[in-house]
Each structure stands twice: as C-alpha cells, then as structure tokens.
PyMOL Python script that loads the backbone (N, CA, C, O; Angstrom):
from pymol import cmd

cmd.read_pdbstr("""\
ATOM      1  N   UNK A   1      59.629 151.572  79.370  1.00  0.00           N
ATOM      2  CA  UNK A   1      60.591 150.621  79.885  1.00  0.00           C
ATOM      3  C   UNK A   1      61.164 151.215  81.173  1.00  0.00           C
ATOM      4  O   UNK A   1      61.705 152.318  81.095  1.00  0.00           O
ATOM      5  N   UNK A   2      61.084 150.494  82.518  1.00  0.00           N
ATOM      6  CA  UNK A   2      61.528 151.035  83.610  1.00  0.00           C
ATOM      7  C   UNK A   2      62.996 150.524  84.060  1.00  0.00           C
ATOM      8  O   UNK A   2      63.650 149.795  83.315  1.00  0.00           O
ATOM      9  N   UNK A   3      63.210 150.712  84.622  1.00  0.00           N
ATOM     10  CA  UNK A   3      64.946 150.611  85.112  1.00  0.00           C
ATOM     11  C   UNK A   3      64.865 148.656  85.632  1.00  0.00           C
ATOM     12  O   UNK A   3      63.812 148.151  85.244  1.00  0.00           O
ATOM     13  N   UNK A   4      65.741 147.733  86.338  1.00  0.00           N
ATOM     14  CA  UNK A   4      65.664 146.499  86.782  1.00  0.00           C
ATOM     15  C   UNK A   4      65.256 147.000  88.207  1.00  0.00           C
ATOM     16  O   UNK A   4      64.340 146.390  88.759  1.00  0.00           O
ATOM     17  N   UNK A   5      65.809 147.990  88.820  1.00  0.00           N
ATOM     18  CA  UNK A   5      65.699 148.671  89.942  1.00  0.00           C
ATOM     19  C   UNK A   5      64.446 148.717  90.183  1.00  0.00           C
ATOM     20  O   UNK A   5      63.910 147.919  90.953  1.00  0.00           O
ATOM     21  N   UNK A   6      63.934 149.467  89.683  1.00  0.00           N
ATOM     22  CA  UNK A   6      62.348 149.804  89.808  1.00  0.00           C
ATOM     23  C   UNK A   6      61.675 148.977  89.654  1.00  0.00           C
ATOM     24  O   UNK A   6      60.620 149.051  90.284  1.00  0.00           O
ATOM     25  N   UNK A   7      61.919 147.522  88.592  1.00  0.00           N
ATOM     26  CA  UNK A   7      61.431 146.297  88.591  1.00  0.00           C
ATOM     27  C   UNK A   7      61.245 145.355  89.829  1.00  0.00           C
ATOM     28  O   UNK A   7      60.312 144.584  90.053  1.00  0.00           O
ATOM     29  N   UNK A   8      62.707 145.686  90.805  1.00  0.00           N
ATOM     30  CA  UNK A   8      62.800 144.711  91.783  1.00  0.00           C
ATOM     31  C   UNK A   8      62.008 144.936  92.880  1.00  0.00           C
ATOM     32  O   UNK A   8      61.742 144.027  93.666  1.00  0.00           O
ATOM     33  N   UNK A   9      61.318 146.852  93.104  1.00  0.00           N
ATOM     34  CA  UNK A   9      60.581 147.208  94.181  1.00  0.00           C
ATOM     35  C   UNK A   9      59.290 146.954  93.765  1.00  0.00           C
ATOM     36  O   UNK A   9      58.563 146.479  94.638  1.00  0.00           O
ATOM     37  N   UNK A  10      58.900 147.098  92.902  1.00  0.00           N
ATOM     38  CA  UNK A  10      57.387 146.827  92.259  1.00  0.00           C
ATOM     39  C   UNK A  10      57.197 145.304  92.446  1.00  0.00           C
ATOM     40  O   UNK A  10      56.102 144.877  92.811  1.00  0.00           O
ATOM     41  N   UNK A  11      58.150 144.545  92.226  1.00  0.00           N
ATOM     42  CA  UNK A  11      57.640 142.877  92.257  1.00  0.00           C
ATOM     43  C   UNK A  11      57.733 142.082  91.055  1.00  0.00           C
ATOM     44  O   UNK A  11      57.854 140.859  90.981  1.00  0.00           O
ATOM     45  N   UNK A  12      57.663 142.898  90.160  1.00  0.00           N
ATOM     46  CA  UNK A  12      57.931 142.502  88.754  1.00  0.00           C
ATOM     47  C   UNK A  12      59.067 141.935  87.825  1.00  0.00           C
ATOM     48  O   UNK A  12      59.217 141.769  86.615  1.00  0.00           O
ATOM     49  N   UNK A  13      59.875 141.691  89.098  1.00  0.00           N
ATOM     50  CA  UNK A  13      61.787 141.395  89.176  1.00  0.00           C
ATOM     51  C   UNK A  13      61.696 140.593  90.308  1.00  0.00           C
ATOM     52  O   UNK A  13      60.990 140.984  91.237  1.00  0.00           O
ATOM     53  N   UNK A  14      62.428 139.296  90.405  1.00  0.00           N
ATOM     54  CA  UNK A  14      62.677 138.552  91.444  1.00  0.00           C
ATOM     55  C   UNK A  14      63.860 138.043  91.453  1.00  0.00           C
ATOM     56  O   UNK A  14      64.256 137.786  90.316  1.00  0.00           O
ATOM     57  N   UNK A  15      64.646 137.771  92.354  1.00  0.00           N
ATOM     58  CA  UNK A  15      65.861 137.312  92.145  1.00  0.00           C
ATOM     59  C   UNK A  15      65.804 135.907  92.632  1.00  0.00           C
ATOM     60  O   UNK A  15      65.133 135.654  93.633  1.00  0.00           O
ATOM     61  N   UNK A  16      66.524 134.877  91.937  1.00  0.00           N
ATOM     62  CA  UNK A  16      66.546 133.413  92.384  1.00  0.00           C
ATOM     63  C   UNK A  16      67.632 133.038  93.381  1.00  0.00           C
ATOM     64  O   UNK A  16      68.359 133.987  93.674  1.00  0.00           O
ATOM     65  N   UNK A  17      67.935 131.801  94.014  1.00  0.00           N
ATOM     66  CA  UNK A  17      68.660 131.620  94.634  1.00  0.00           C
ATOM     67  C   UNK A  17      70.136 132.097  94.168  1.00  0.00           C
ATOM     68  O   UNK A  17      70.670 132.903  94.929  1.00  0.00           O
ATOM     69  N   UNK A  18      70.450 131.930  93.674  1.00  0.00           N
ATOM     70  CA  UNK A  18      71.951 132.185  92.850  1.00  0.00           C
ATOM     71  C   UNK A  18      72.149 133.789  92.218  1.00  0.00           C
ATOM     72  O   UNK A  18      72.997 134.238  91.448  1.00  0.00           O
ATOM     73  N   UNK A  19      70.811 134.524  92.996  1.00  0.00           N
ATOM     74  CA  UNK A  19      70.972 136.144  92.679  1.00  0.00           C
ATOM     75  C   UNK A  19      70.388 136.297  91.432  1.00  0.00           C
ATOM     76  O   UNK A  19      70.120 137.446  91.082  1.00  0.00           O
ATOM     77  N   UNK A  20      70.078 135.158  90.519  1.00  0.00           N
ATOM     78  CA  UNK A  20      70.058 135.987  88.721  1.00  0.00           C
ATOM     79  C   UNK A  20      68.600 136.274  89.088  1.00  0.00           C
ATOM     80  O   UNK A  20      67.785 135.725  89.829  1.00  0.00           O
ATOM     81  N   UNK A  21      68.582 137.539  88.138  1.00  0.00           N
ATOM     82  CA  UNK A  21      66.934 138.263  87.564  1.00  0.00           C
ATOM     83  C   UNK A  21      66.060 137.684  87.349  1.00  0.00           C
ATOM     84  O   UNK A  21      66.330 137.494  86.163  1.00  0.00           O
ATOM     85  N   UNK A  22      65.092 137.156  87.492  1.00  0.00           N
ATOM     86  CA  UNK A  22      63.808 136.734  87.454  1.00  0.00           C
ATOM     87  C   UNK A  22      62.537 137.292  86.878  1.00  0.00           C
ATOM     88  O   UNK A  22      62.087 138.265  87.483  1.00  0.00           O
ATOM     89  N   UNK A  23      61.796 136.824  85.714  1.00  0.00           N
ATOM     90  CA  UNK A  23      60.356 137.659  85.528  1.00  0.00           C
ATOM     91  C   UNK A  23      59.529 136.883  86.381  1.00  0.00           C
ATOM     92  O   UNK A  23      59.367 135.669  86.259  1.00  0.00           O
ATOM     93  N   UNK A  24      58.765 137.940  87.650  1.00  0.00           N
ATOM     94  CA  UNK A  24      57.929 137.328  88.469  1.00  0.00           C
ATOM     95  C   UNK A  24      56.777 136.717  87.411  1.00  0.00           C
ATOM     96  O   UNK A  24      56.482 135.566  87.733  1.00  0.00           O
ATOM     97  N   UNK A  25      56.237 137.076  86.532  1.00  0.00           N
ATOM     98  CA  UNK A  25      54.905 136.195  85.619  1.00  0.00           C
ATOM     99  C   UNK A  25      55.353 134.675  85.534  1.00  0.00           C
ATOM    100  O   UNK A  25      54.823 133.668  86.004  1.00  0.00           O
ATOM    101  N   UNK A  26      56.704 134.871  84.651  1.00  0.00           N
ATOM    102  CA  UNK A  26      56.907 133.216  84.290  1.00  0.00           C
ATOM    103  C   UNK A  26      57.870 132.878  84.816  1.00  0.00           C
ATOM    104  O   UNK A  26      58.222 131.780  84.383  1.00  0.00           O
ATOM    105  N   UNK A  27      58.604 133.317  85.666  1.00  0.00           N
ATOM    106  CA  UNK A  27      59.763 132.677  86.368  1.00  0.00           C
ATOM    107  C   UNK A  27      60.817 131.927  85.604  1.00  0.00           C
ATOM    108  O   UNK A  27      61.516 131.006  86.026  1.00  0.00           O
ATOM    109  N   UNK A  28      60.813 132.525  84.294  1.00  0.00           N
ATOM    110  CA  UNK A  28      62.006 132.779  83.738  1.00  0.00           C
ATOM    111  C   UNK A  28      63.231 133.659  84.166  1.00  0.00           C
ATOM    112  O   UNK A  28      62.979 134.716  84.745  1.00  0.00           O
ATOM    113  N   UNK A  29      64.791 133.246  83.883  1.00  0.00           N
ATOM    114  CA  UNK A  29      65.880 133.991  84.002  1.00  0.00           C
ATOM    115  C   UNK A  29      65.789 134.834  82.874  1.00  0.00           C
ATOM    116  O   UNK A  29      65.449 134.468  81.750  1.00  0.00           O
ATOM    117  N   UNK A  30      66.096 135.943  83.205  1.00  0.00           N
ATOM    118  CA  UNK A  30      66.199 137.245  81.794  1.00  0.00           C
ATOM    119  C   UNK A  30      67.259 137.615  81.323  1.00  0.00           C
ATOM    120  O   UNK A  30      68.227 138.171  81.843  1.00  0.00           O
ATOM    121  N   UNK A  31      66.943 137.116  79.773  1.00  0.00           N
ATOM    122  CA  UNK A  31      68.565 137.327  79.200  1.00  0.00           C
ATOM    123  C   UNK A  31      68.771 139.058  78.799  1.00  0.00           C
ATOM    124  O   UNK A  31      67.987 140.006  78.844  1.00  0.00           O
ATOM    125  N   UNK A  32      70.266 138.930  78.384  1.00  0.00           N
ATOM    126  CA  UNK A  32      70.738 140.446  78.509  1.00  0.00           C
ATOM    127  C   UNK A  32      71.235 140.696  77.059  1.00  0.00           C
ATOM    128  O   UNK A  32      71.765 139.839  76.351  1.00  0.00           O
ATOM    129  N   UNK A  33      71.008 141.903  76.737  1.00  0.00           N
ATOM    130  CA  UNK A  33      70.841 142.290  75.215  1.00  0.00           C
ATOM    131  C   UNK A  33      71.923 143.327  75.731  1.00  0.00           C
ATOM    132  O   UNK A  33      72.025 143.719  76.894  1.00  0.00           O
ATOM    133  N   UNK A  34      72.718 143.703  74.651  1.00  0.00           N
ATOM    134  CA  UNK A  34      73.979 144.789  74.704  1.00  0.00           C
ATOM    135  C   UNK A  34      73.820 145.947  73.198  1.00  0.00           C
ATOM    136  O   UNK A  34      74.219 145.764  72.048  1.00  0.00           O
ATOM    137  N   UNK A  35      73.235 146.887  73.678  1.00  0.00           N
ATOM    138  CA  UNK A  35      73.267 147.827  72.552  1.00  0.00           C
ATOM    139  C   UNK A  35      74.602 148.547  72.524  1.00  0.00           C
ATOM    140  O   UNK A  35      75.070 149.231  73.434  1.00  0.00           O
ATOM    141  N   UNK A  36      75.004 148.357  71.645  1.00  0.00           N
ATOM    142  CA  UNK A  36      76.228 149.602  71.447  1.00  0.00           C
ATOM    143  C   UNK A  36      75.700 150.831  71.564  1.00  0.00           C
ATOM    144  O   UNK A  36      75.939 151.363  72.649  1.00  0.00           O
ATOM    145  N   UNK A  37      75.168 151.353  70.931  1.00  0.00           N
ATOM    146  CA  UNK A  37      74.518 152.473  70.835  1.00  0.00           C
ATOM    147  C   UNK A  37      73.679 153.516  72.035  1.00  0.00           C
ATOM    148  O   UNK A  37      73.130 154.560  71.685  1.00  0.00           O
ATOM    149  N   UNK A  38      73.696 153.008  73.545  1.00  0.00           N
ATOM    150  CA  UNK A  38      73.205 152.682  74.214  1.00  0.00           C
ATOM    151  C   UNK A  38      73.355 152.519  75.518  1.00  0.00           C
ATOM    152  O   UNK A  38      72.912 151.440  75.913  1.00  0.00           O
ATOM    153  N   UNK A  39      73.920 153.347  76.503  1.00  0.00           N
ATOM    154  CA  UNK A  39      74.243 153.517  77.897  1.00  0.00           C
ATOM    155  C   UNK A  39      73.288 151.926  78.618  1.00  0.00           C
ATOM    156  O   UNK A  39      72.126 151.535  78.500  1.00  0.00           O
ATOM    157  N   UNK A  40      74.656 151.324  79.438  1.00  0.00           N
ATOM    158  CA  UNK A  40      73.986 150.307  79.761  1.00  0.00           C
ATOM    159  C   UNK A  40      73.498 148.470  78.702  1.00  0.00           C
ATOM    160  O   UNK A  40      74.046 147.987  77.711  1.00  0.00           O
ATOM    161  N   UNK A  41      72.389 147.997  79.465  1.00  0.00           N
ATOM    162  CA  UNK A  41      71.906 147.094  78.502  1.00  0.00           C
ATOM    163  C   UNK A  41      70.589 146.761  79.055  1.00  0.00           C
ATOM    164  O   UNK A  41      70.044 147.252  80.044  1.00  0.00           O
ATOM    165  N   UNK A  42      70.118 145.752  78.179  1.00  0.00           N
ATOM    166  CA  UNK A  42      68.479 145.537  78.099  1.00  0.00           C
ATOM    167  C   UNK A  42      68.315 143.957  79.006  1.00  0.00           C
ATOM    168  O   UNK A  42      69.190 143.112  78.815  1.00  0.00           O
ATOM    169  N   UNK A  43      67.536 143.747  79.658  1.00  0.00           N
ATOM    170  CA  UNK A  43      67.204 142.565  80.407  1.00  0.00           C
ATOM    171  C   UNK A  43      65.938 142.668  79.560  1.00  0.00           C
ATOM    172  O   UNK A  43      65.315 143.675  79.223  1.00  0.00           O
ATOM    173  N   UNK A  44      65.720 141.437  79.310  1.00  0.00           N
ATOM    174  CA  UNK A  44      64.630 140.925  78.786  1.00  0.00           C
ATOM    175  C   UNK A  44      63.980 139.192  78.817  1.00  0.00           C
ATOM    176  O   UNK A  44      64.535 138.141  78.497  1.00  0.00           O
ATOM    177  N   UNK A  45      62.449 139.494  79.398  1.00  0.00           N
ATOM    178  CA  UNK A  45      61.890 138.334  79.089  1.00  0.00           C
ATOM    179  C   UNK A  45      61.682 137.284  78.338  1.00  0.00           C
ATOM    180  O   UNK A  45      60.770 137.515  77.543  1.00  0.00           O
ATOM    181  N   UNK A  46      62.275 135.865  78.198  1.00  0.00           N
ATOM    182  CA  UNK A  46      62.382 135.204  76.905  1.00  0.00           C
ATOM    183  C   UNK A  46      60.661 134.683  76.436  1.00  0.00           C
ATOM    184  O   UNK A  46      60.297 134.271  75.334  1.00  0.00           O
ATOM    185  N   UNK A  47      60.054 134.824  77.349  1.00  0.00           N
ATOM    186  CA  UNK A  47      58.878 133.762  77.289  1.00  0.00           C
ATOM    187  C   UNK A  47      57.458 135.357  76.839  1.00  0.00           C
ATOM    188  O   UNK A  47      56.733 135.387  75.844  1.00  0.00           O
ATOM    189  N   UNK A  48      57.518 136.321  77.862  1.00  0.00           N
ATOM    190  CA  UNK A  48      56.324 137.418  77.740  1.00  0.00           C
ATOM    191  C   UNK A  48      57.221 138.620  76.894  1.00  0.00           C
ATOM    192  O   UNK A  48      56.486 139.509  76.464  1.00  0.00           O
ATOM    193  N   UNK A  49      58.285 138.752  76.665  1.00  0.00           N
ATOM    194  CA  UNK A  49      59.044 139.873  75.842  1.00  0.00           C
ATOM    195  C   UNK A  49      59.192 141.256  76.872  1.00  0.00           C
ATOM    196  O   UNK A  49      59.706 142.139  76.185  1.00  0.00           O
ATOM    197  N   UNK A  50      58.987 141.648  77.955  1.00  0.00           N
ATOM    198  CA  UNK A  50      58.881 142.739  78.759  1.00  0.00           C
ATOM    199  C   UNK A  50      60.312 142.950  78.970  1.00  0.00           C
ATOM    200  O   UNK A  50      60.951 142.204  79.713  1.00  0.00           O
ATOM    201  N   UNK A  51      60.757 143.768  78.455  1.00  0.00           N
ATOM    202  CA  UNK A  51      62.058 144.575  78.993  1.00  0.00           C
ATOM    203  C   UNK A  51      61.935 145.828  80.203  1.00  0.00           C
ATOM    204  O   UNK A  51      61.048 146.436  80.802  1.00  0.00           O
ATOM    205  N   UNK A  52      63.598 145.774  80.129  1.00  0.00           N
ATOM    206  CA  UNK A  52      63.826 146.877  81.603  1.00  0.00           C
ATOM    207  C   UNK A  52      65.270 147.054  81.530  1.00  0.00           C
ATOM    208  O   UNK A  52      65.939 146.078  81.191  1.00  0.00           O
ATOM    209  N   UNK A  53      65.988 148.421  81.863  1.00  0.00           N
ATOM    210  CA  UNK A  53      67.101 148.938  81.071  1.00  0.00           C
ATOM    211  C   UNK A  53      67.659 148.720  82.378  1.00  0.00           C
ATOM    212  O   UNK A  53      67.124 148.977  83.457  1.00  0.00           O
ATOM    213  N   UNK A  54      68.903 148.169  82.145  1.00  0.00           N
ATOM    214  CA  UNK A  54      70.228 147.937  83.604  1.00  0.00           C
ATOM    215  C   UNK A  54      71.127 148.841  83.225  1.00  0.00           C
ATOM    216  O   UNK A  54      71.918 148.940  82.287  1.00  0.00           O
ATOM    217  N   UNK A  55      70.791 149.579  84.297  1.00  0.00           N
ATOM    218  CA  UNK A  55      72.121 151.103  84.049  1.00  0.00           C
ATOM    219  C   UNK A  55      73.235 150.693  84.934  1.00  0.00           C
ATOM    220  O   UNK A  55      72.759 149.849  85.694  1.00  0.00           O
ATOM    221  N   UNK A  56      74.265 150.846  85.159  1.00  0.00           N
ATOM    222  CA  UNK A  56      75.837 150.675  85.678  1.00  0.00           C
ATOM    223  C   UNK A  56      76.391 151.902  85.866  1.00  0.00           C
ATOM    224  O   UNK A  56      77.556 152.001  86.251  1.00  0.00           O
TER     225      UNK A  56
END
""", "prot")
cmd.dss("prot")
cmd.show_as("cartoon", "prot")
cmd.util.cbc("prot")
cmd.orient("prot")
C-alpha cells in the first residue's frame, strides 16, 4: 500500500474538479476509512478495492 502522495505522481490518483481523490482506472471518488489503531487513514477504491494510506 503506497502513500495518496505517491499515488498522485504515478497517475494512479487523480484529482477532480472540486479537488476530491480520484481512482484513475474507474474514475471513482475514494472513500476514507478511519482506523483507530492507526496513524492517519485509508483512501480506498469503491469499485477495484486498491487502497493507499493518507498520512497528515
């Protein structure tokens, strides 16, 4: 699992007009998962399942 960061230089992250996260495959918005347990949270694909960890 790579960072959103590293997602957005690779291509594999797109941002839409309105800034939100994007999976370049399906051009879905990626919802955000909150681990307690867990520095940060999870962006994830609703449609292909591919996550990527958003550190703060």
């Amino acid at each position: 699992m790579e960072s959103t960061r590293k997602g957005l230089r690779s291509g594999a992250i797109t941002k839409d007009t309105y800034e939100r996260l994007t999976c370049a495959e399906c051009k879905k918005t990626l919802k955000t998962r909150n681990d307690p347990d867990e520095i940060g949270s999870i962006r994830a694909c609703p449609d292909c399942g591919t996550e990527w960890r958003e550190l703060r």
